[in-house]
N, C-alpha and C positions, 0 to 999 in steps of 0.2 A: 303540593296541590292535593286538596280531597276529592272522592267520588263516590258518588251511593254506588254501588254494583252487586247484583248477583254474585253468587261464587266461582258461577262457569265466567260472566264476564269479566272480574278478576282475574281470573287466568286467563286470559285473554288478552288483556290488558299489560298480565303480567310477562305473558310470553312476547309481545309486541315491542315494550318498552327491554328485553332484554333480546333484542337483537334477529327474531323470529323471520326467517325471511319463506316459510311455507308451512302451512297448515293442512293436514289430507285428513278426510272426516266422510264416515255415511253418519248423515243423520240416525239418531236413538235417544230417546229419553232417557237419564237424562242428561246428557253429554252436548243437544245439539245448541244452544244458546252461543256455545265457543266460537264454533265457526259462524254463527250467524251475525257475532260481537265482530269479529276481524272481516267479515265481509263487507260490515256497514260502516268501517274504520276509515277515517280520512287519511288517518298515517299510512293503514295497509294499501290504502290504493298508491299514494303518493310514494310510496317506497317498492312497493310490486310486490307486498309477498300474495304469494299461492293462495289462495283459499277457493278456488271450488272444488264442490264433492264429489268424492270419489264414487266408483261403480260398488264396490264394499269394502268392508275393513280389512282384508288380505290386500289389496290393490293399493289401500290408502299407506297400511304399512311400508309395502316394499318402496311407494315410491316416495315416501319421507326418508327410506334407506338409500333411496337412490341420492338426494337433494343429502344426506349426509355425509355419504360419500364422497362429493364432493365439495364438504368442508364447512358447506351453508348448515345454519340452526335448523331446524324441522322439528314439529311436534304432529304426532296422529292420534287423533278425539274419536273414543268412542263410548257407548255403555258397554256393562259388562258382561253381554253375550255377545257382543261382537267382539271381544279377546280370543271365543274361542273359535270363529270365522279366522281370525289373523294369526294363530295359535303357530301355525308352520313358521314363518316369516318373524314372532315375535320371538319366540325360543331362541329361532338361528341367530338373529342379532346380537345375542350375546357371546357368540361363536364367533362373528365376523367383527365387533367390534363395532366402533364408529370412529367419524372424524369430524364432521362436525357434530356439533349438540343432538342428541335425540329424544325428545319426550313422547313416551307414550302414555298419554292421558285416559283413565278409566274411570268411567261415572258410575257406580255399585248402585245398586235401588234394593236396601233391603224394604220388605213388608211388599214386594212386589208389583208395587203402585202402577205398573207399565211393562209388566216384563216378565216373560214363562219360569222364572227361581230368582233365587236371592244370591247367588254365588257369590263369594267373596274373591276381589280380584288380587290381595295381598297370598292369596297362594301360588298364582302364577310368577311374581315378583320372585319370590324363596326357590319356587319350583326351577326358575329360568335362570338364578342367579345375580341376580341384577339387584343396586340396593332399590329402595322404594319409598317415597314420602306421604305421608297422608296429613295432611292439613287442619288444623282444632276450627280456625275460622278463616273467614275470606280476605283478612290483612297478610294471613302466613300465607294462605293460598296465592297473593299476590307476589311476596316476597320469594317463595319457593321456585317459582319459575326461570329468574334468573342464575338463583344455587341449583338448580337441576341440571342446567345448561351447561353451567363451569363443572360440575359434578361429571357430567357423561365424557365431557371435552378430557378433562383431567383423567378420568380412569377407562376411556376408551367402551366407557361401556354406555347403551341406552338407560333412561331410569325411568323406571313405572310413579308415575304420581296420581295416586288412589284421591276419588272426593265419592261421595253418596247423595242419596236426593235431598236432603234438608242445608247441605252445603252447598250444591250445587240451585238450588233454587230456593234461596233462604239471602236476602241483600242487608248489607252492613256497609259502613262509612271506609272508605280504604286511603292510603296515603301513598299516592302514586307519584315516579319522577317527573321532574319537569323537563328534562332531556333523556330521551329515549337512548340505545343503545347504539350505536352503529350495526348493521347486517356483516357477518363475515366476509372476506374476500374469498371467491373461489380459489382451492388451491388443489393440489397435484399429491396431496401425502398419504394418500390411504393405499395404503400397501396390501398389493395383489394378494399372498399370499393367505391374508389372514382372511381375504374378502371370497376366495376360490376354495368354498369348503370340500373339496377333496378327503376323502378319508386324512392321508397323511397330513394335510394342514389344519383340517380337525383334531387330530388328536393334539395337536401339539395347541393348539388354540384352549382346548377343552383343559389342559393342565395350566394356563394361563390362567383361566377365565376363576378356577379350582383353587387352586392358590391365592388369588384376590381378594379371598372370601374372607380372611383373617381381618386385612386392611381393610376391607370395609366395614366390618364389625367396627372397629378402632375410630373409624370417621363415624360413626353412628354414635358413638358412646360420649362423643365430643360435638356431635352437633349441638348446634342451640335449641334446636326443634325436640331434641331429647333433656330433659331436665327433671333433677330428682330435687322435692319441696319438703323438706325435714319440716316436722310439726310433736309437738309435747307427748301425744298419745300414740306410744305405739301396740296399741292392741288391735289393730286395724292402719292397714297399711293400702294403698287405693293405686290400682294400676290403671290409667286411662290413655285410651287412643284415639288419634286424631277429633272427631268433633265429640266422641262422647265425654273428653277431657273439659269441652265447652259446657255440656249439662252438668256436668259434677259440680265447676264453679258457676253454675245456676244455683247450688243446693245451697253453697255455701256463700253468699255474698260476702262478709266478714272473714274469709278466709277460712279452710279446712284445718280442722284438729287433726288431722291423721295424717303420717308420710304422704306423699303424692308423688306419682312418677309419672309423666307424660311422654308419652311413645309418639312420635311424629315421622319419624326416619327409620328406615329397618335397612337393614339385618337386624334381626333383636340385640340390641345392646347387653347381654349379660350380664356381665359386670354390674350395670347399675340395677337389673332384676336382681341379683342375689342382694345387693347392698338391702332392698327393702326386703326381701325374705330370708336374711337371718337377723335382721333388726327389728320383725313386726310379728308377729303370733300369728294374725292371720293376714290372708293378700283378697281384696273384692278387684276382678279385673274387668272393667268397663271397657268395651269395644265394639263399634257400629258393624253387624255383621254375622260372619259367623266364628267360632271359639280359635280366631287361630295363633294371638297372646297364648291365652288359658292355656294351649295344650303344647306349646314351647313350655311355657314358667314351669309345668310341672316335673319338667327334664331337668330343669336349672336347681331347683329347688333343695332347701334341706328337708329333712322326713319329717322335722317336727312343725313345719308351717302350713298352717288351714289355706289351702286355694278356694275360693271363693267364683262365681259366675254364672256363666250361661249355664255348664255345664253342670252345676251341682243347683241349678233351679232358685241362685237369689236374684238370678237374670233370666229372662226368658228365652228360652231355646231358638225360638225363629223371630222375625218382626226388627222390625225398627225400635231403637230405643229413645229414650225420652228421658228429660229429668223428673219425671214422678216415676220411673221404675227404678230409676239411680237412687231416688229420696227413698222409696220402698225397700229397694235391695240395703240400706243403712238404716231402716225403722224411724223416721225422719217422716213428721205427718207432712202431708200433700195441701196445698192452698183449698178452700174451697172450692167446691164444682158444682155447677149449676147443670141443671138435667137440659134434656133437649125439646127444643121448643117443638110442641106437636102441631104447630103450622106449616111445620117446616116437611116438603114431600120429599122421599128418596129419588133420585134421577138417577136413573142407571145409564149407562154409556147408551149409544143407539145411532143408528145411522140417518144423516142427519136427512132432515125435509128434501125431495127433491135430488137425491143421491139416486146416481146409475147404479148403484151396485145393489138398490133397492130393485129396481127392475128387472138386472139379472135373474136374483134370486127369487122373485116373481115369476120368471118364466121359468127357469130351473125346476120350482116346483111342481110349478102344472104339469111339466113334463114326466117328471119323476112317478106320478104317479101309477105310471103306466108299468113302474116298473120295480115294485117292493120290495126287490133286496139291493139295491141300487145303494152304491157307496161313494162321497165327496166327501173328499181332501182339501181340507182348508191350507191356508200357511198366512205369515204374520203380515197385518195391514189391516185399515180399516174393514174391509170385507168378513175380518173372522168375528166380526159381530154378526154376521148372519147364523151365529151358532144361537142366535139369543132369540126368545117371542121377537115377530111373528113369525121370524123365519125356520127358525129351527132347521137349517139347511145343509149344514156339516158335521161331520163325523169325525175330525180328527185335526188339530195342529198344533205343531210341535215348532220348527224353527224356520228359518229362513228357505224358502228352497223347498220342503219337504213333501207340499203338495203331490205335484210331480212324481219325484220318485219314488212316495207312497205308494201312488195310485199304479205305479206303473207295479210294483212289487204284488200289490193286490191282485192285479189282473193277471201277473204270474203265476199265482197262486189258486186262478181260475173266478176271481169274481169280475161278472159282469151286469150290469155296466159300470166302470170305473170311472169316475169323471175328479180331477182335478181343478179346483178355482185358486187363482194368483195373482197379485197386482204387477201394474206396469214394473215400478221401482223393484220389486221383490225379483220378477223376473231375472231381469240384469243383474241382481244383487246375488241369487245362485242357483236360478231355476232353468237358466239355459243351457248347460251339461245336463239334468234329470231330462231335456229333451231329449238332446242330442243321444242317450243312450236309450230312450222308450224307440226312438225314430230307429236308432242302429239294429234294434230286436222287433221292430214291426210290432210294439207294442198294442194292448189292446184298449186304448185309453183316450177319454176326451179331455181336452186342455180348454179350459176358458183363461184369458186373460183381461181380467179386466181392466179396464185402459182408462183412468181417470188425468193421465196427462201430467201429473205430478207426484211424489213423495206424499201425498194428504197426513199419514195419520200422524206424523212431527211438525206437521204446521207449511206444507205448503213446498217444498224445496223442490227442487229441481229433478226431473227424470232423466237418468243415463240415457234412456231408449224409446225418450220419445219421439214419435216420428219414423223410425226403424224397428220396429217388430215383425213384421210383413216377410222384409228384408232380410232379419236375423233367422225366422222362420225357415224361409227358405232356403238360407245359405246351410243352416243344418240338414236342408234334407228332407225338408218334410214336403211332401205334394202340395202342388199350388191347386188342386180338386177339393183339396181338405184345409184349406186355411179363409175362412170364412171372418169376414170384417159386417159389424153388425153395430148399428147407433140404438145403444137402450133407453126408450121412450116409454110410455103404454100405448100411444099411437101404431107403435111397431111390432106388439105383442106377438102376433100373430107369424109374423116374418123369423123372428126370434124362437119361439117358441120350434115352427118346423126344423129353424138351421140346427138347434140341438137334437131335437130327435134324427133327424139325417144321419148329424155325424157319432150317435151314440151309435145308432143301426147302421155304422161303418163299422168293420171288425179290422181296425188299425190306428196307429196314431192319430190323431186331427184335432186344431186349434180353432176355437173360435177367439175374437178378440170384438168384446163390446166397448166402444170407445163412446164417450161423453164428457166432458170436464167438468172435476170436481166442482160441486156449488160453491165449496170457499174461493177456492181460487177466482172461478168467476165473478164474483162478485169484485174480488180486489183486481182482477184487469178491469172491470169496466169501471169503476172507483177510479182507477189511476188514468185511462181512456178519457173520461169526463173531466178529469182536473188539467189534462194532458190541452184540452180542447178548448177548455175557458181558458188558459195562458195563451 
């Protein structure tokens, strides 16, 4: 059976059909398609697996550790800063092992299309020990799923399977089974010792995990995902990884004159690096990302072979790659290009008609200027577009969570007024510790949270804590004097506008939270309300 898919729905597809009995996921670009593929799955519902999301990716990890441990398949979807949100919990896993299958799934965004850097997530894979697969296109990315699975099962270990955004949101024809897997039977075999990282049962796990490393080099060199393609010309030899192996055979329809190695599976295969660099004068090593081929091969290398790449600039140092820098980096002219149509206007991002967080930052403002050295701490969510015309309303974000404990660090540091702005989602996601500790030191800081009722800036998903902020608030500690509930209108300017100055001219913690639901969303409950109503 074929299916057009996405690359995220491919592995979706692919993890379902090989046996997938739970999926843990926060939503990120561009990773969320996965779990949105297995939420709308008839099989997944009809079979039970998992798929709502998690509070974050440290939460979503452990408890796909959890569902492994007992024996069931589990994969956790994220992008690739939330690896480093789950960073604790991903390392260890390869200390405790697994029992059943574990994937951890990461969506890389180079060129940074949606996301604070470009990190490459194939460092953490080498860093952690664990092998790692990256997929050329979305038929291997379908195939890969099931070999991940048997892969983790068989050497006890988790396995990172890397995709980037032109893979992940880029659809091709796939050839999917017509009988799905069966789910594991829960079973009893995961042994205490190796799961109770205790010093002692660490170290001895950590010489386990150490040793492994040979073997799995040996299953890398022999995968089929890794394959060396002899050609007539070796004065040029072409190292490619996962999809930039796809644009190279863009350059070349007829087949490449120059060795070819394609890397899909790591630990890096050695063996088959040196086969091309003592066979080829020089090595061009194509890899979506950042250098982290190029600066293994140079280890492996004899002295007299030209390395070629990002790093010596036939590739470009940052960004996304493409096959006209492939065709460039091999002096291979480019198809024609046509210039850019001057009808065409630029649309910058912007928050959209009729958005509460416009309102906010309307009343923010007016307030503010009562007060010119006044500092607001953004963090990630639709809202940090109030950095942009006409708001120009924050001064700083960085990552998930950081609003908060910026502001609370600033106010440490003596600047007043400190005000903090956060979304519902982000809150839950890891802004409720940076309370907990402003609250614990009588911080001298304003919290705004603003409350749009769902996940918005990924398309709408589901909020951990909606409905309970109030609640969460409180149970930290913070005074119910200072925790102010406020609906953003321009109707309400005035209401709004005082509760901010109140609790900035409070010299202590205090939360406001403006609540209105997102206009996407609205729209699609009352879309679905009205179709709900004609049946």
């Amino acid at each position: 059976m074929k299916k057009l898919l996405l690359g995220d729905e491919a592995i979706a597809q692919g993890a379902l059909d090989a046996g997938l009995s739970g999926v843990y996921a926060y939503p990120g670009t561009p990773s969320t398609e996965i779990t949105e593929y297995i939420q709308g799955s008839a099989l997944a519902r009809e079979w039970g697996v998992h798929s709502r999301w998690s509070t974050n990716e440290k939460t979503a990890m452990e408890a796909a550790l959890g569902m492994s441990f007992m024996g069931k398949r589990a994969m956790v979807c994220m992008k690739h800063v939330g690896l480093n949100v789950c960073a604790d919990p991903f390392v260890n896993s390869a200390m405790t092992g697994t029992n059943g299958g574990l994937i951890v799934l990461v969506a890389d965004d180079p060129s940074m299309h949606s996301s604070q850097n470009e990190q490459d997530s194939r460092f953490y894979g080498k860093f952690a020990m664990i092998p790692t697969l990256e997929p050329a296109s979305q038929q291997e990315a379908y195939d890969m799923m099931e070999e991940a699975f048997q892969l983790s099962e068989e050497q006890h270990l988790p396995v990172l399977v890397r995709v980037t955004t032109r893979m992940a949101h880029s659809r091709a024809v796939v050839k999917v089974k017509e009988t799905p897997r069966q789910q594991n039977e829960l079973n009893y075999n995961a042994q205490a010792s190796n799961w109770v990282l205790l010093p002692a049962f660490a170290r001895k796990r950590n010489a386990i995990v150490t040793a492994q490393q040979a073997e799995l080099e040996t299953i890398a060199e022999k995968s089929s995902h890794n394959k060396y393609e002899d050609a007539a010309d070796h004065s040029m030899g072409i190292i490619a990884t996962g999809i930039a192996y796809n644009y190279l055979m863009e350059c070349f329809p007829n087949g490449c004159p120059f060795p070819v190695l394609k890397i899909s599976h790591y630990p890096l295969p050695k063996a088959l690096v040196r086969r091309m660099t003592e066979a080829c004068e020089s090595v061009l090593i194509a890899e979506e990302g950042q250098p982290f081929v190029e600066e293994m091969v140079r280890g492996v290398m004899p002295g007299n072979t030209v390395i070629k790449g990002r790093l010596t600039g036939e590739l470009p140092r940052t960004g996304e790659l493409n096959p006209d820098l492939i065709k460039k980096a091999l002096s291979i002219e480019s198809d024609e290009r046509y210039a850019t149509c001057e009808d065409v206007v630029p649309r910058p991002p912007a928050l959209c008609q009729g958005c509460g967080h416009r309102d906010v930052y309307a009343a923010l403002n007016q307030v503010l200027l009562d007060y010119p050295n006044a500092r607001v701490f953004g963090d990630i969510g639709c809202y940090t577009l109030g950095f942009l015309p006409p708001y120009k309303a924050i001064h700083s974000c960085v990552d998930m969570g950081a609003s908060i404990t910026m502001a609370k660090g600033a106010s440490d540091a003596g600047q007043w007024p400190a005000v903090a702005i956060i979304g519902d989602s982000t809150f839950t996601h890891s802004g409720m510790t940076g309370l907990l500790d402003a609250i614990n030191e009588n911080a001298d800081i304003t919290v705004i949270i603003s409350d749009n009722l769902t996940t918005a800036m990924t398309g709408g998903q589901d909020s951990a804590g909606t409905n309970k902020f109030e609640a969460i608030c409180r149970g930290l500690g913070l005074s119910e004097e200072h925790l102010k509930v406020v609906v953003p209108l321009p109707k309400n300017m005035a209401e709004i506008t005082q509760t901010i100055r109140d609790e900035i001219n409070y010299h202590g913690p205090s939360v406001i939270i403006p609540r209105r639901e997102c206009m996407q969303t609205l729209q699609r409950h009352l879309k679905q309300k009205k179709n709900a109503e004609r049946k």
